[in-house]
DOGUFI-425694 format. One record per residue (C-alpha): residue in three letters; x, y, z. Coordinates in Angstrom, 1 decimal. Example, Ala and Ser with C-alpha at 12.3 -4.5 7.8 and 13.67 -1.06 7.14 Angstrom:
<rec><code>ALA</code><east>12.3</east><north>-4.5</north><up>7.8</up></rec>
<rec><code>SER</code><east>13.7</east><north>-1.1</north><up>7.1</up></rec>
//
This chain:
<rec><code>UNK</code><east>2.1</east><north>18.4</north><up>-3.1</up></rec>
<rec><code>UNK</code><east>5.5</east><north>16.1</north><up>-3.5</up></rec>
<rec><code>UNK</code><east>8.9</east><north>17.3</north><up>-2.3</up></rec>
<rec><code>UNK</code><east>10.4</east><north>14.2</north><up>-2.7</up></rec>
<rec><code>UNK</code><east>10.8</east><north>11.2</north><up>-4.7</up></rec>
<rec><code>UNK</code><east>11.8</east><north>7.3</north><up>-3.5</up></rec>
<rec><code>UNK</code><east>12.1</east><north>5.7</north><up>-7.0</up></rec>
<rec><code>UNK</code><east>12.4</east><north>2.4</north><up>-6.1</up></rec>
<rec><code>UNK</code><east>11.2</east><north>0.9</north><up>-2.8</up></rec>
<rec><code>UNK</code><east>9.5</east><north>-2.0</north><up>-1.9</up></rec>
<rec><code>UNK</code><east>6.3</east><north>-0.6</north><up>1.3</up></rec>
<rec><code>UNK</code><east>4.9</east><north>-3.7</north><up>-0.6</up></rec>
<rec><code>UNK</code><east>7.0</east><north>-6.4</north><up>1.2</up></rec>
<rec><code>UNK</code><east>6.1</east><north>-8.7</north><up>3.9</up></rec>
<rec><code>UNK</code><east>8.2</east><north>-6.6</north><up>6.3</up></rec>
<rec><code>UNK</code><east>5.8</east><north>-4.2</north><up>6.2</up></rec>
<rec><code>UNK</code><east>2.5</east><north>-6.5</north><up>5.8</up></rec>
<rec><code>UNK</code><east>1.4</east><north>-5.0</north><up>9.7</up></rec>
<rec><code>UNK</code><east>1.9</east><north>-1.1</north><up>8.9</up></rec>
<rec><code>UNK</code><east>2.6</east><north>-0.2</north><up>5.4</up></rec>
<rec><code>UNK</code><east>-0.4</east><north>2.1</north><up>5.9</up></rec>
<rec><code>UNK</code><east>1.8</east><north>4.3</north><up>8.2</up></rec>
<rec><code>UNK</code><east>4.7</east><north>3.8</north><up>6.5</up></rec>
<rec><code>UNK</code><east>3.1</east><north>5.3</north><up>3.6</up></rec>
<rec><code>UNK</code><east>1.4</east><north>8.2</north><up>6.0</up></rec>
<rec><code>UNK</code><east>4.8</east><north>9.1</north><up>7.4</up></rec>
<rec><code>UNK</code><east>6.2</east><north>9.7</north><up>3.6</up></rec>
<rec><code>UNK</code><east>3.1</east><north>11.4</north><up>3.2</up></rec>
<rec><code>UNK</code><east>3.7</east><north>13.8</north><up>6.0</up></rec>
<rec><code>UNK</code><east>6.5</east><north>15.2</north><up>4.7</up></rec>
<rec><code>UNK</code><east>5.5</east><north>14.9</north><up>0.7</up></rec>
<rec><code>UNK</code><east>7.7</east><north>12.4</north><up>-0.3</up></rec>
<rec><code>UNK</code><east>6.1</east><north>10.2</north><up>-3.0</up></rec>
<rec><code>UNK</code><east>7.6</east><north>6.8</north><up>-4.4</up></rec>
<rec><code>UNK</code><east>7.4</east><north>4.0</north><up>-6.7</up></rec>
<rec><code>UNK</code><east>6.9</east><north>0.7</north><up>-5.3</up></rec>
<rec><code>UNK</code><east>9.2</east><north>-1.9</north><up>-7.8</up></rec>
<rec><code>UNK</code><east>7.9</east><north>-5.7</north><up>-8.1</up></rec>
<rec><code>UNK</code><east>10.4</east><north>-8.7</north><up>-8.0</up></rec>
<rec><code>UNK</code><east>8.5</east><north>-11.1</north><up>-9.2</up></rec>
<rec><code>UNK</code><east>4.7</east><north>-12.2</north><up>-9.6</up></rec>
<rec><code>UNK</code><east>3.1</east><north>-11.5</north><up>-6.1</up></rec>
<rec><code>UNK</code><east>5.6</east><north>-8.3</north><up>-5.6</up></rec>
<rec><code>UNK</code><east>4.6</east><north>-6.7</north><up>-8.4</up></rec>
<rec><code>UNK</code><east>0.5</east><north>-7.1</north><up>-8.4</up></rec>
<rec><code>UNK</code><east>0.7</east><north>-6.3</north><up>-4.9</up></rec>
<rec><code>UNK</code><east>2.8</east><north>-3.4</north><up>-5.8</up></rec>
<rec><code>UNK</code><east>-0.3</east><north>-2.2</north><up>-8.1</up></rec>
<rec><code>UNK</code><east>-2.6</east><north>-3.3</north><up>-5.8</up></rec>
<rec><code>UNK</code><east>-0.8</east><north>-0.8</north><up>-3.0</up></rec>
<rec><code>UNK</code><east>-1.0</east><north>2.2</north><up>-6.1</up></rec>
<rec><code>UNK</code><east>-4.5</east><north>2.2</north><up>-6.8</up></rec>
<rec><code>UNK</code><east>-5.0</east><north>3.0</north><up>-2.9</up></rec>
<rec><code>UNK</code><east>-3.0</east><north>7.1</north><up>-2.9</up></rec>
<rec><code>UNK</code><east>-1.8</east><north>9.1</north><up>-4.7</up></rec>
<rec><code>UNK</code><east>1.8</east><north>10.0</north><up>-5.5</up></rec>
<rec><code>UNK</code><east>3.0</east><north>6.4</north><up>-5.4</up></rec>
<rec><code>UNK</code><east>3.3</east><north>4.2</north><up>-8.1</up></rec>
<rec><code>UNK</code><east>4.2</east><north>0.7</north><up>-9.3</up></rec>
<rec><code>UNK</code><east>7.1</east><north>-1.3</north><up>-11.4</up></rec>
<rec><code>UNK</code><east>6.6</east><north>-4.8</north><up>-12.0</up></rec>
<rec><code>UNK</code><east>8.7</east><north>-7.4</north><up>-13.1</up></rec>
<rec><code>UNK</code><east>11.1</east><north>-10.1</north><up>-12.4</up></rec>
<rec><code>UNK</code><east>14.4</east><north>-9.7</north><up>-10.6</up></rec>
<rec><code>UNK</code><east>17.6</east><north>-11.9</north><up>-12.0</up></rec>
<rec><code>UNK</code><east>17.8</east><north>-13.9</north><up>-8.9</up></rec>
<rec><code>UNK</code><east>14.5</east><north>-15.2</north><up>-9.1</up></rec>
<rec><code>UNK</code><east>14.9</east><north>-16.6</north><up>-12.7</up></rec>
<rec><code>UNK</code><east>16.2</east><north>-19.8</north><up>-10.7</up></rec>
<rec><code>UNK</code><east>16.9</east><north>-21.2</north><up>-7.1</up></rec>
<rec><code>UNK</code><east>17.3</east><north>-18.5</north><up>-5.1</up></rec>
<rec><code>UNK</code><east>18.4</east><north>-16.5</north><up>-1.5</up></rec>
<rec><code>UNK</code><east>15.3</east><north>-16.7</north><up>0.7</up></rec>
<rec><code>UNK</code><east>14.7</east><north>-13.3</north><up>1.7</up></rec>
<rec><code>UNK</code><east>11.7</east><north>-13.1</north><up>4.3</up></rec>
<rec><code>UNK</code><east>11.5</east><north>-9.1</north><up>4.4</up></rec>
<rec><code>UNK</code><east>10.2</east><north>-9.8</north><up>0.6</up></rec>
<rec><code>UNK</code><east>8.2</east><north>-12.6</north><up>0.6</up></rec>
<rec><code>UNK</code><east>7.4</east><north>-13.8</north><up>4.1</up></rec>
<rec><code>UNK</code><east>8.8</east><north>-16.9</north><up>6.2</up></rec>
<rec><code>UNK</code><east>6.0</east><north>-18.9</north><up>5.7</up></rec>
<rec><code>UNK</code><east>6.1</east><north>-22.5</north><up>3.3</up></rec>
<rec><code>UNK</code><east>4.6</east><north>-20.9</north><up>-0.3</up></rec>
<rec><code>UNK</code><east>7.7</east><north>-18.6</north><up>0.0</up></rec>
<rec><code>UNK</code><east>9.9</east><north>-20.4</north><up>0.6</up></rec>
<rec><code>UNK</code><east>8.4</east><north>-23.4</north><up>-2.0</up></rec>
<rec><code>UNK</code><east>8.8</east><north>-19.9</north><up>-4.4</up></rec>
<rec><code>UNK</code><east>12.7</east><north>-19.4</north><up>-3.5</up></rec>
<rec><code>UNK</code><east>13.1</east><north>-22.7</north><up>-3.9</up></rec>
<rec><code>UNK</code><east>12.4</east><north>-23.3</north><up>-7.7</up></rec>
<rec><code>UNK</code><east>12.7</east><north>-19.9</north><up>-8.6</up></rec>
<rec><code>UNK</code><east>10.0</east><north>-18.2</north><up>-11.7</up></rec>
<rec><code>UNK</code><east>9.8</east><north>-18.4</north><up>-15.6</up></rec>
<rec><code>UNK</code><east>8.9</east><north>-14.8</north><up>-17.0</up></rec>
<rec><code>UNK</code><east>5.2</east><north>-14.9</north><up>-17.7</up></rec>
<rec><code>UNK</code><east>5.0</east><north>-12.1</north><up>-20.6</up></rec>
<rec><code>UNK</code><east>1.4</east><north>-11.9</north><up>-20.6</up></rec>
<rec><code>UNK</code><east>0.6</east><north>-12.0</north><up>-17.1</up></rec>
<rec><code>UNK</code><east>3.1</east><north>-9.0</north><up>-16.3</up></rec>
<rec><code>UNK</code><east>2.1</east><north>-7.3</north><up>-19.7</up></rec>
<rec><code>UNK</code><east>-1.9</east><north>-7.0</north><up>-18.6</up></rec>
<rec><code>UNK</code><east>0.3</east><north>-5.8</north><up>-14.7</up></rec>
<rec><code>UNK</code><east>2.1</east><north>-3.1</north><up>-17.0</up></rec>
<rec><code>UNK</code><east>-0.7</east><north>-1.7</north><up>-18.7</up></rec>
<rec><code>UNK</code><east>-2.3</east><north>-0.5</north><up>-15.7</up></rec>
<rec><code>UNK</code><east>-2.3</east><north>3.2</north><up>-15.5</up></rec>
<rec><code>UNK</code><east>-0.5</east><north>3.7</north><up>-12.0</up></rec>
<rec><code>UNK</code><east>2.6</east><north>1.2</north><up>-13.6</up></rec>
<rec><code>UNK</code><east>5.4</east><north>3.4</north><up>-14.2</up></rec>
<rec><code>UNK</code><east>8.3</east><north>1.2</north><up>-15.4</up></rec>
<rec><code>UNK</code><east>9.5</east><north>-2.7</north><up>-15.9</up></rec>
<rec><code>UNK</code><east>11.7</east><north>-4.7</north><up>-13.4</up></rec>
<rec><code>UNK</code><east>13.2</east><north>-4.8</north><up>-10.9</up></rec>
<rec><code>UNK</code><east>14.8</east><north>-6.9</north><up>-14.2</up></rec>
<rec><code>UNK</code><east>18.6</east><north>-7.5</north><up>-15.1</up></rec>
<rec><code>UNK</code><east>21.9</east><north>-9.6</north><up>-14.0</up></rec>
<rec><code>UNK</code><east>23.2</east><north>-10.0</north><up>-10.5</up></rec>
<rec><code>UNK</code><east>26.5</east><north>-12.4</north><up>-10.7</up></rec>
<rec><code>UNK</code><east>26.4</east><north>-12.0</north><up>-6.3</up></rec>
<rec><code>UNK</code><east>23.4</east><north>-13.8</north><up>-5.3</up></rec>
<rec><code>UNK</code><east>23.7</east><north>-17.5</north><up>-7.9</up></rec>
<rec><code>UNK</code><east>22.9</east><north>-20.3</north><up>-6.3</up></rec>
<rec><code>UNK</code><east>26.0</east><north>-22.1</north><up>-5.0</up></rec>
<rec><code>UNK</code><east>27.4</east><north>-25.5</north><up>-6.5</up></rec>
<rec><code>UNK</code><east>24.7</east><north>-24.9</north><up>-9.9</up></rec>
<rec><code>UNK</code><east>25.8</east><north>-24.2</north><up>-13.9</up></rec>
<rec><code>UNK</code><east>26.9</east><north>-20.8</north><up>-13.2</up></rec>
<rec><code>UNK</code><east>26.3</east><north>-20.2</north><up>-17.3</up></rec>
<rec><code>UNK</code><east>23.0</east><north>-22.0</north><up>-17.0</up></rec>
<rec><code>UNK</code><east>22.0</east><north>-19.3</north><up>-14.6</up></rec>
<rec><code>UNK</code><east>23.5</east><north>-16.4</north><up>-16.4</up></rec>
<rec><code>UNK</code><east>21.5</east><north>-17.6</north><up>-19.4</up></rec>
<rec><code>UNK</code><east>18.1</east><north>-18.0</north><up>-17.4</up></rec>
<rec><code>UNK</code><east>18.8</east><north>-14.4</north><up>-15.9</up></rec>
<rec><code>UNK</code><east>19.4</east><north>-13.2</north><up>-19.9</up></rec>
<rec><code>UNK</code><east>16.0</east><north>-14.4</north><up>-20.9</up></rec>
<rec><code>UNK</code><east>14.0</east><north>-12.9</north><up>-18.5</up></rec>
<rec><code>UNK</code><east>15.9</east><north>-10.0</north><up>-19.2</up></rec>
<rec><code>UNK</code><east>15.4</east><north>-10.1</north><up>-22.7</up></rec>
<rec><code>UNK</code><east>11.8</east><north>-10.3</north><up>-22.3</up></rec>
<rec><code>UNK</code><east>11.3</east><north>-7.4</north><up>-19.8</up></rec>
<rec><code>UNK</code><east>13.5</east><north>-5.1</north><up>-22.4</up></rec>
<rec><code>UNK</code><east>10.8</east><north>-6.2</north><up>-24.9</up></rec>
<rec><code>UNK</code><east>7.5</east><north>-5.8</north><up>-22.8</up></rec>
<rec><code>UNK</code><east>9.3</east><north>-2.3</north><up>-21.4</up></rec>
<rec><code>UNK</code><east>9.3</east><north>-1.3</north><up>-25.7</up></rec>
<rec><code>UNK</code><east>5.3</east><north>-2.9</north><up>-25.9</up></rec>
<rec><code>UNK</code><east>3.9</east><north>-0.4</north><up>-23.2</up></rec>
<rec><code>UNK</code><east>6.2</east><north>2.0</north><up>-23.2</up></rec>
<rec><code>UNK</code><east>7.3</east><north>2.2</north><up>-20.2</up></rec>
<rec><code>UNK</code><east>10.8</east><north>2.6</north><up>-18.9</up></rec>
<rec><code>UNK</code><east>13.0</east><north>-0.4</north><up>-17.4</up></rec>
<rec><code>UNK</code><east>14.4</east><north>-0.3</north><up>-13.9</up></rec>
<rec><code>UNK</code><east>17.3</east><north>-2.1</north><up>-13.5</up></rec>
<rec><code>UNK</code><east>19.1</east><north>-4.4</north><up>-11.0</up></rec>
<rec><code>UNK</code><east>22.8</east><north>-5.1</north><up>-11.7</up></rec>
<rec><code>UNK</code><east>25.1</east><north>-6.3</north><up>-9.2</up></rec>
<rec><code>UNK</code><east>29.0</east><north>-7.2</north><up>-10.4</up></rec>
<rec><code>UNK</code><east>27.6</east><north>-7.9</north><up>-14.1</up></rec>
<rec><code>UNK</code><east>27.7</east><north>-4.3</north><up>-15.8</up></rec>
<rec><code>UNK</code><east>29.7</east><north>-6.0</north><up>-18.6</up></rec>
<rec><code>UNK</code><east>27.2</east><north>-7.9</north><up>-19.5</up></rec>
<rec><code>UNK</code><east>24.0</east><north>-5.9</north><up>-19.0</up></rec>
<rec><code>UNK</code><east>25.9</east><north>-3.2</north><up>-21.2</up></rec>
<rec><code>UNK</code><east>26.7</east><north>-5.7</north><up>-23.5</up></rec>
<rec><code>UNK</code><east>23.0</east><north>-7.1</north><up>-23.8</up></rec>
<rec><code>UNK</code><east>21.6</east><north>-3.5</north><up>-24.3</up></rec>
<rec><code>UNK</code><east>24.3</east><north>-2.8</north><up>-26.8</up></rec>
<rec><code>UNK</code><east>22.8</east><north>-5.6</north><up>-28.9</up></rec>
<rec><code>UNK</code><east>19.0</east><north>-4.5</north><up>-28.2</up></rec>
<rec><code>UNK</code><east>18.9</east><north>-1.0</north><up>-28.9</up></rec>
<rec><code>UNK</code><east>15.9</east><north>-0.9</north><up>-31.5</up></rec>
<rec><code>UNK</code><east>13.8</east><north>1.6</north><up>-30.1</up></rec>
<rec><code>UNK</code><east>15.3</east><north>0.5</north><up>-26.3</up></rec>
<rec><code>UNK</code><east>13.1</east><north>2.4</north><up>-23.7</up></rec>
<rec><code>UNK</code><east>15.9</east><north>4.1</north><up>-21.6</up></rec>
<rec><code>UNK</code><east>14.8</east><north>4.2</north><up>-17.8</up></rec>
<rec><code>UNK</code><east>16.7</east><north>3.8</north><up>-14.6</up></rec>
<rec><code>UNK</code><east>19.6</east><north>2.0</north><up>-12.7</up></rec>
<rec><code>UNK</code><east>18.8</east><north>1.0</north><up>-9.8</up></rec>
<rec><code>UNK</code><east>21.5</east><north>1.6</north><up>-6.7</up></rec>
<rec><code>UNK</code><east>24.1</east><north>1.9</north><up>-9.3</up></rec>
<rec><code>UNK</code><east>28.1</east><north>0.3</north><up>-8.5</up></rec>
<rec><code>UNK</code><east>29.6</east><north>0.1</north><up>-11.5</up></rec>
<rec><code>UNK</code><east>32.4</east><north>2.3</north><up>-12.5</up></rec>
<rec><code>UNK</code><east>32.9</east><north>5.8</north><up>-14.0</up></rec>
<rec><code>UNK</code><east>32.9</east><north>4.1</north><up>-17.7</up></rec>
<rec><code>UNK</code><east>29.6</east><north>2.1</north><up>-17.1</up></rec>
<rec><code>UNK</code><east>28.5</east><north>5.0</north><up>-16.2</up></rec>
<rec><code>UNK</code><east>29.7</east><north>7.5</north><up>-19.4</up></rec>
<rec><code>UNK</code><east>28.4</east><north>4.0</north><up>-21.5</up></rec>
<rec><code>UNK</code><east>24.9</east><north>4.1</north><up>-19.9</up></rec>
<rec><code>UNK</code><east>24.7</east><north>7.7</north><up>-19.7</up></rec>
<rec><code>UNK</code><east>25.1</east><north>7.7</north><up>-23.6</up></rec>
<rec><code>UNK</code><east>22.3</east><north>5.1</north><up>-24.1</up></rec>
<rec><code>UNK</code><east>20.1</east><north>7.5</north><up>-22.1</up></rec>
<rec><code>UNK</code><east>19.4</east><north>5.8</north><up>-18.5</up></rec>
<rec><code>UNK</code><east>19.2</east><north>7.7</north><up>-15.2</up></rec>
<rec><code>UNK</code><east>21.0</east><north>6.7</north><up>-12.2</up></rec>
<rec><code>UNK</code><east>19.6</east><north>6.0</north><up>-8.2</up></rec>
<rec><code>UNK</code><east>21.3</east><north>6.7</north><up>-5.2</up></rec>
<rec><code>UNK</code><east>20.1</east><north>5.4</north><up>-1.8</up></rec>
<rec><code>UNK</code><east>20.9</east><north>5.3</north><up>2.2</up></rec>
<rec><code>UNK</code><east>24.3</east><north>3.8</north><up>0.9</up></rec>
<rec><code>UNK</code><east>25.8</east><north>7.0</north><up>0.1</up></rec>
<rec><code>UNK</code><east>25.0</east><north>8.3</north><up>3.7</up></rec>
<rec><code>UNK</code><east>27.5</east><north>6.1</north><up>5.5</up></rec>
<rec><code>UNK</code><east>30.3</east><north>5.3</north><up>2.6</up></rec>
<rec><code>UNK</code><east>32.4</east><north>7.5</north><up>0.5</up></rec>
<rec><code>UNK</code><east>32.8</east><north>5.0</north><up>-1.9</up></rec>
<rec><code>UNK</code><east>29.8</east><north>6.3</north><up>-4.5</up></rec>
<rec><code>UNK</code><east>31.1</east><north>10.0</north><up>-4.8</up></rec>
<rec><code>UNK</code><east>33.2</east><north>10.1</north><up>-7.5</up></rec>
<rec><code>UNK</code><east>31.1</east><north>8.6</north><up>-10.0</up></rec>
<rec><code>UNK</code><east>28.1</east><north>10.8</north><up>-8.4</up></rec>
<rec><code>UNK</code><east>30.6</east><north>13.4</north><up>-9.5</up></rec>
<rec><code>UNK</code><east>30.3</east><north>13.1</north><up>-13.1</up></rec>
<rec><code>UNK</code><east>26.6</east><north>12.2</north><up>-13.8</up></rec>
<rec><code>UNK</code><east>24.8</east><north>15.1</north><up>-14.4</up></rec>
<rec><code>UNK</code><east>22.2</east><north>16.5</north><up>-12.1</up></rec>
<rec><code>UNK</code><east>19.5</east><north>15.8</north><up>-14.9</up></rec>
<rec><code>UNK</code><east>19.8</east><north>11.9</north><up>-15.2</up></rec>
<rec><code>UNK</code><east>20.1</east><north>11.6</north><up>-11.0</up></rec>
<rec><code>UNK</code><east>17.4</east><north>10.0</north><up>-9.1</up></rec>
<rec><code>UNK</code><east>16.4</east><north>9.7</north><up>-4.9</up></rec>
<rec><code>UNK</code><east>15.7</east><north>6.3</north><up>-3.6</up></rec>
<rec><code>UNK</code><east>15.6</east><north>3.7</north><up>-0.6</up></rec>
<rec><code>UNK</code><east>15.6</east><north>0.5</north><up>-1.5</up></rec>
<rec><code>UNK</code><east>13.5</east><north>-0.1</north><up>2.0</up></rec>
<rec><code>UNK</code><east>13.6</east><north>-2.1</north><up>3.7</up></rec>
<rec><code>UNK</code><east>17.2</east><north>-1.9</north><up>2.8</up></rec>
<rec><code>UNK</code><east>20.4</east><north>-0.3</north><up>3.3</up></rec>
<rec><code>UNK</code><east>18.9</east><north>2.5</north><up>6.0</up></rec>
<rec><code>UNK</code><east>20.6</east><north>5.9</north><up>6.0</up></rec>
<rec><code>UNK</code><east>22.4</east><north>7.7</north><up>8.1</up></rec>
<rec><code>UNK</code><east>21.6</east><north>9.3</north><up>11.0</up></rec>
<rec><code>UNK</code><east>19.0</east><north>5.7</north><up>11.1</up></rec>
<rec><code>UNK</code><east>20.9</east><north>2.9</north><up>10.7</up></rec>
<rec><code>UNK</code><east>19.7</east><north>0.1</north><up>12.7</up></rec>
<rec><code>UNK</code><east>16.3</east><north>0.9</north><up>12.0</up></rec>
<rec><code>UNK</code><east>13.8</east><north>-0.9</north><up>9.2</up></rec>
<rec><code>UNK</code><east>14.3</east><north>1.5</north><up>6.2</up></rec>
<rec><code>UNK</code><east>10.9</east><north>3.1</north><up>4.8</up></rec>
<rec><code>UNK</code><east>10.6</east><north>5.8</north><up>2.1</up></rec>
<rec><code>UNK</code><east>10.5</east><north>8.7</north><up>4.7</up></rec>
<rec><code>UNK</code><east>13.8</east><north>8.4</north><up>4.7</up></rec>
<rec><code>UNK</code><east>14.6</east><north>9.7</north><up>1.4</up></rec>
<rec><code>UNK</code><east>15.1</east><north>12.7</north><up>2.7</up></rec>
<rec><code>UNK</code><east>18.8</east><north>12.2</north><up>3.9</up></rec>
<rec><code>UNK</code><east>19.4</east><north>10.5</north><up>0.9</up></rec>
<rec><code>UNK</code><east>18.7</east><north>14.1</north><up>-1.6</up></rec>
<rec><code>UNK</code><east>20.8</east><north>16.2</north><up>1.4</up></rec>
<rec><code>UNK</code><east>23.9</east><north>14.0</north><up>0.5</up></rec>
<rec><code>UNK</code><east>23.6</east><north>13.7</north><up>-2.8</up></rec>
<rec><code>UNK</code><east>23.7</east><north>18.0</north><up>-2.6</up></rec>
<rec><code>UNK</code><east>26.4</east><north>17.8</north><up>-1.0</up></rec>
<rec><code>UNK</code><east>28.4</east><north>15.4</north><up>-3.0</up></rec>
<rec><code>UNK</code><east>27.4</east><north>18.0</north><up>-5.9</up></rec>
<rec><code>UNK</code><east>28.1</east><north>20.8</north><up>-4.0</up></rec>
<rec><code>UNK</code><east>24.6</east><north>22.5</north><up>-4.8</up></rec>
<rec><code>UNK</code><east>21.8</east><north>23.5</north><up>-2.2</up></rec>
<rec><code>UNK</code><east>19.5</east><north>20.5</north><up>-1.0</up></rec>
<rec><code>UNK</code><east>16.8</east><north>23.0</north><up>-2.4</up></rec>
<rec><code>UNK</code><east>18.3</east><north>22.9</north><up>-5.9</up></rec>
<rec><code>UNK</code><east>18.6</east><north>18.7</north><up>-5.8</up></rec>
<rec><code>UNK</code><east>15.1</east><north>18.2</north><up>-4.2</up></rec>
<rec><code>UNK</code><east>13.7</east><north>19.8</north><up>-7.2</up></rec>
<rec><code>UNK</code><east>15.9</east><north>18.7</north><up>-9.6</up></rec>
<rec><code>UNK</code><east>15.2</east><north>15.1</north><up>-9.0</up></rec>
<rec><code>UNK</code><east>11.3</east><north>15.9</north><up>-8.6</up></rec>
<rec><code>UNK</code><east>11.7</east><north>17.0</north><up>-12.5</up></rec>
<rec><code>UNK</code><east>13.8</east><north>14.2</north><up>-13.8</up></rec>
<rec><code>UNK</code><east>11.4</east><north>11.8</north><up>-12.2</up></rec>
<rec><code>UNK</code><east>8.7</east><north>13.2</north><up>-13.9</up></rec>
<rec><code>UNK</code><east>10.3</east><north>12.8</north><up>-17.1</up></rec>
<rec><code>UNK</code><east>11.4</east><north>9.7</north><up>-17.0</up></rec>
<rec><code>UNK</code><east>8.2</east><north>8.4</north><up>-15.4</up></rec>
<rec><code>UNK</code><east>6.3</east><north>10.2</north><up>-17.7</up></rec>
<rec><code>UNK</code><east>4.3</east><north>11.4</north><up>-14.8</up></rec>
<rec><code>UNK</code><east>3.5</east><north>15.1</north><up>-13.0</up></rec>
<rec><code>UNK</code><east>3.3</east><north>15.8</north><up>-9.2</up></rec>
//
């Protein structure tokens, strides 16, 4: 039985191509389950392909904003070796079929990692040009996410103007679903809140102060648990690779940001990722 949930995490990465078999048997030890989020083609049918092996995890696919064009070459996600780096180097146009016939599958829970990040743009390019490749693919996940209905997971880093803007203008029958590692302000949140979306915290929170007071006012119904591993490890294991195990500090802090018991948040979070998952532990 789950006692946890890591919405979005990546066991699917190449930093974990040796052992993601005991990274997922660690999480399992302690019943934490998770969903493991795509960022582009590979990442996300791997991400499936990892789902259809246990239970309790799950898979997003999609395409993240900075892989619309040239991008940051990250070799936790893709590998150091000369297809991946071919891959960061032209960047990926959103195939809507190919991820649609990835979304249907029965263990896919929501769309993305999709949406804007203004932080990671490649450096001397038409700044708009990107902006508007990054809108597109956008555009198109928001549509497939309506098709299957399934929920979108969101990535938005320094652009919540113009995600909120772009959702403003595409709300016929909009699937709400989650943002990811939210770091906008208290009024992108009360916005997003109001168009239905659910928020993640991760290991972040564990070592800064600096998410509290917008933790503060989202209700405890519309708050998710995640890791972001191989990212941004939690206190007390920073220095260490991050894995979905870890969640667990991540739902004692946000308790006691909201001053209620880590028993109360454990299964609150268990019940709003069921609903909007539309899936039972």
């Amino acid at each position: 039985m789950l006692k946890f949930f890591d919405a979005h995490t990546h066991v699917q990465f190449a930093a974990y191509a040796s052992d993601f078999q005991e990274v997922i048997g660690r999480a399992y030890a302690h019943g934490v389950g998770m969903v493991n989020v795509g960022t582009q083609k590979d990442t996300s049918r791997r991400a499936v392909e990892v789902a259809h092996n246990y239970d309790g995890v799950y898979a997003a696919v999609g395409l993240h904003p900075i892989h619309t064009v040239k991008s940051y070459h990250d070799a936790q996600e893709l590998g150091d070796n000369s297809d991946a780096k071919g891959f960061t180097s032209r960047g990926e146009d959103f195939d809507y079929d190919y991820y649609k016939q990835l979304a249907l599958d029965s263990k896919v829970v929501a769309i993305g990692e999709c949406g804007f990040d203004f932080f990671r743009q490649e450096q001397g390019a038409n700044r708009e040009a990107q902006i508007e490749r990054q809108k597109e693919a956008f555009i198109k996940q928001i549509e497939l996410s309506r098709e299957v209905k399934k929920p979108l997971m969101i990535h938005c880093r320094e652009a919540f103007s113009d995600l909120i803007s772009v959702l403003k203008a595409n709300p016929h029958n909009l699937k709400p679903g989650i943002i990811h590692f939210f770091s906008g302000t208290k009024e992108d949140a009360k916005q997003l809140l109001d168009m239905g979306f659910y928020f993640t915290f991760g290991g972040v929170i564990t070592f800064t102060r600096d998410y509290d007071d917008v933790i503060k006012i989202i209700p405890l119904d519309r708050i998710l648990s995640e890791t972001d591993a191989p990212y941004v490890t939690p206190v007390p294991h920073r220095g260490k690779r991050n894995e979905p195990l870890y969640v667990i500090e991540v739902v004692k802090k946000l308790a006691e940001i909201k001053n209620v018991s880590e028993e109360k948040m454990r299964v609150q979070i268990l019940r709003n990722s069921e609903q909007v998952f539309n899936i039972q532990f």
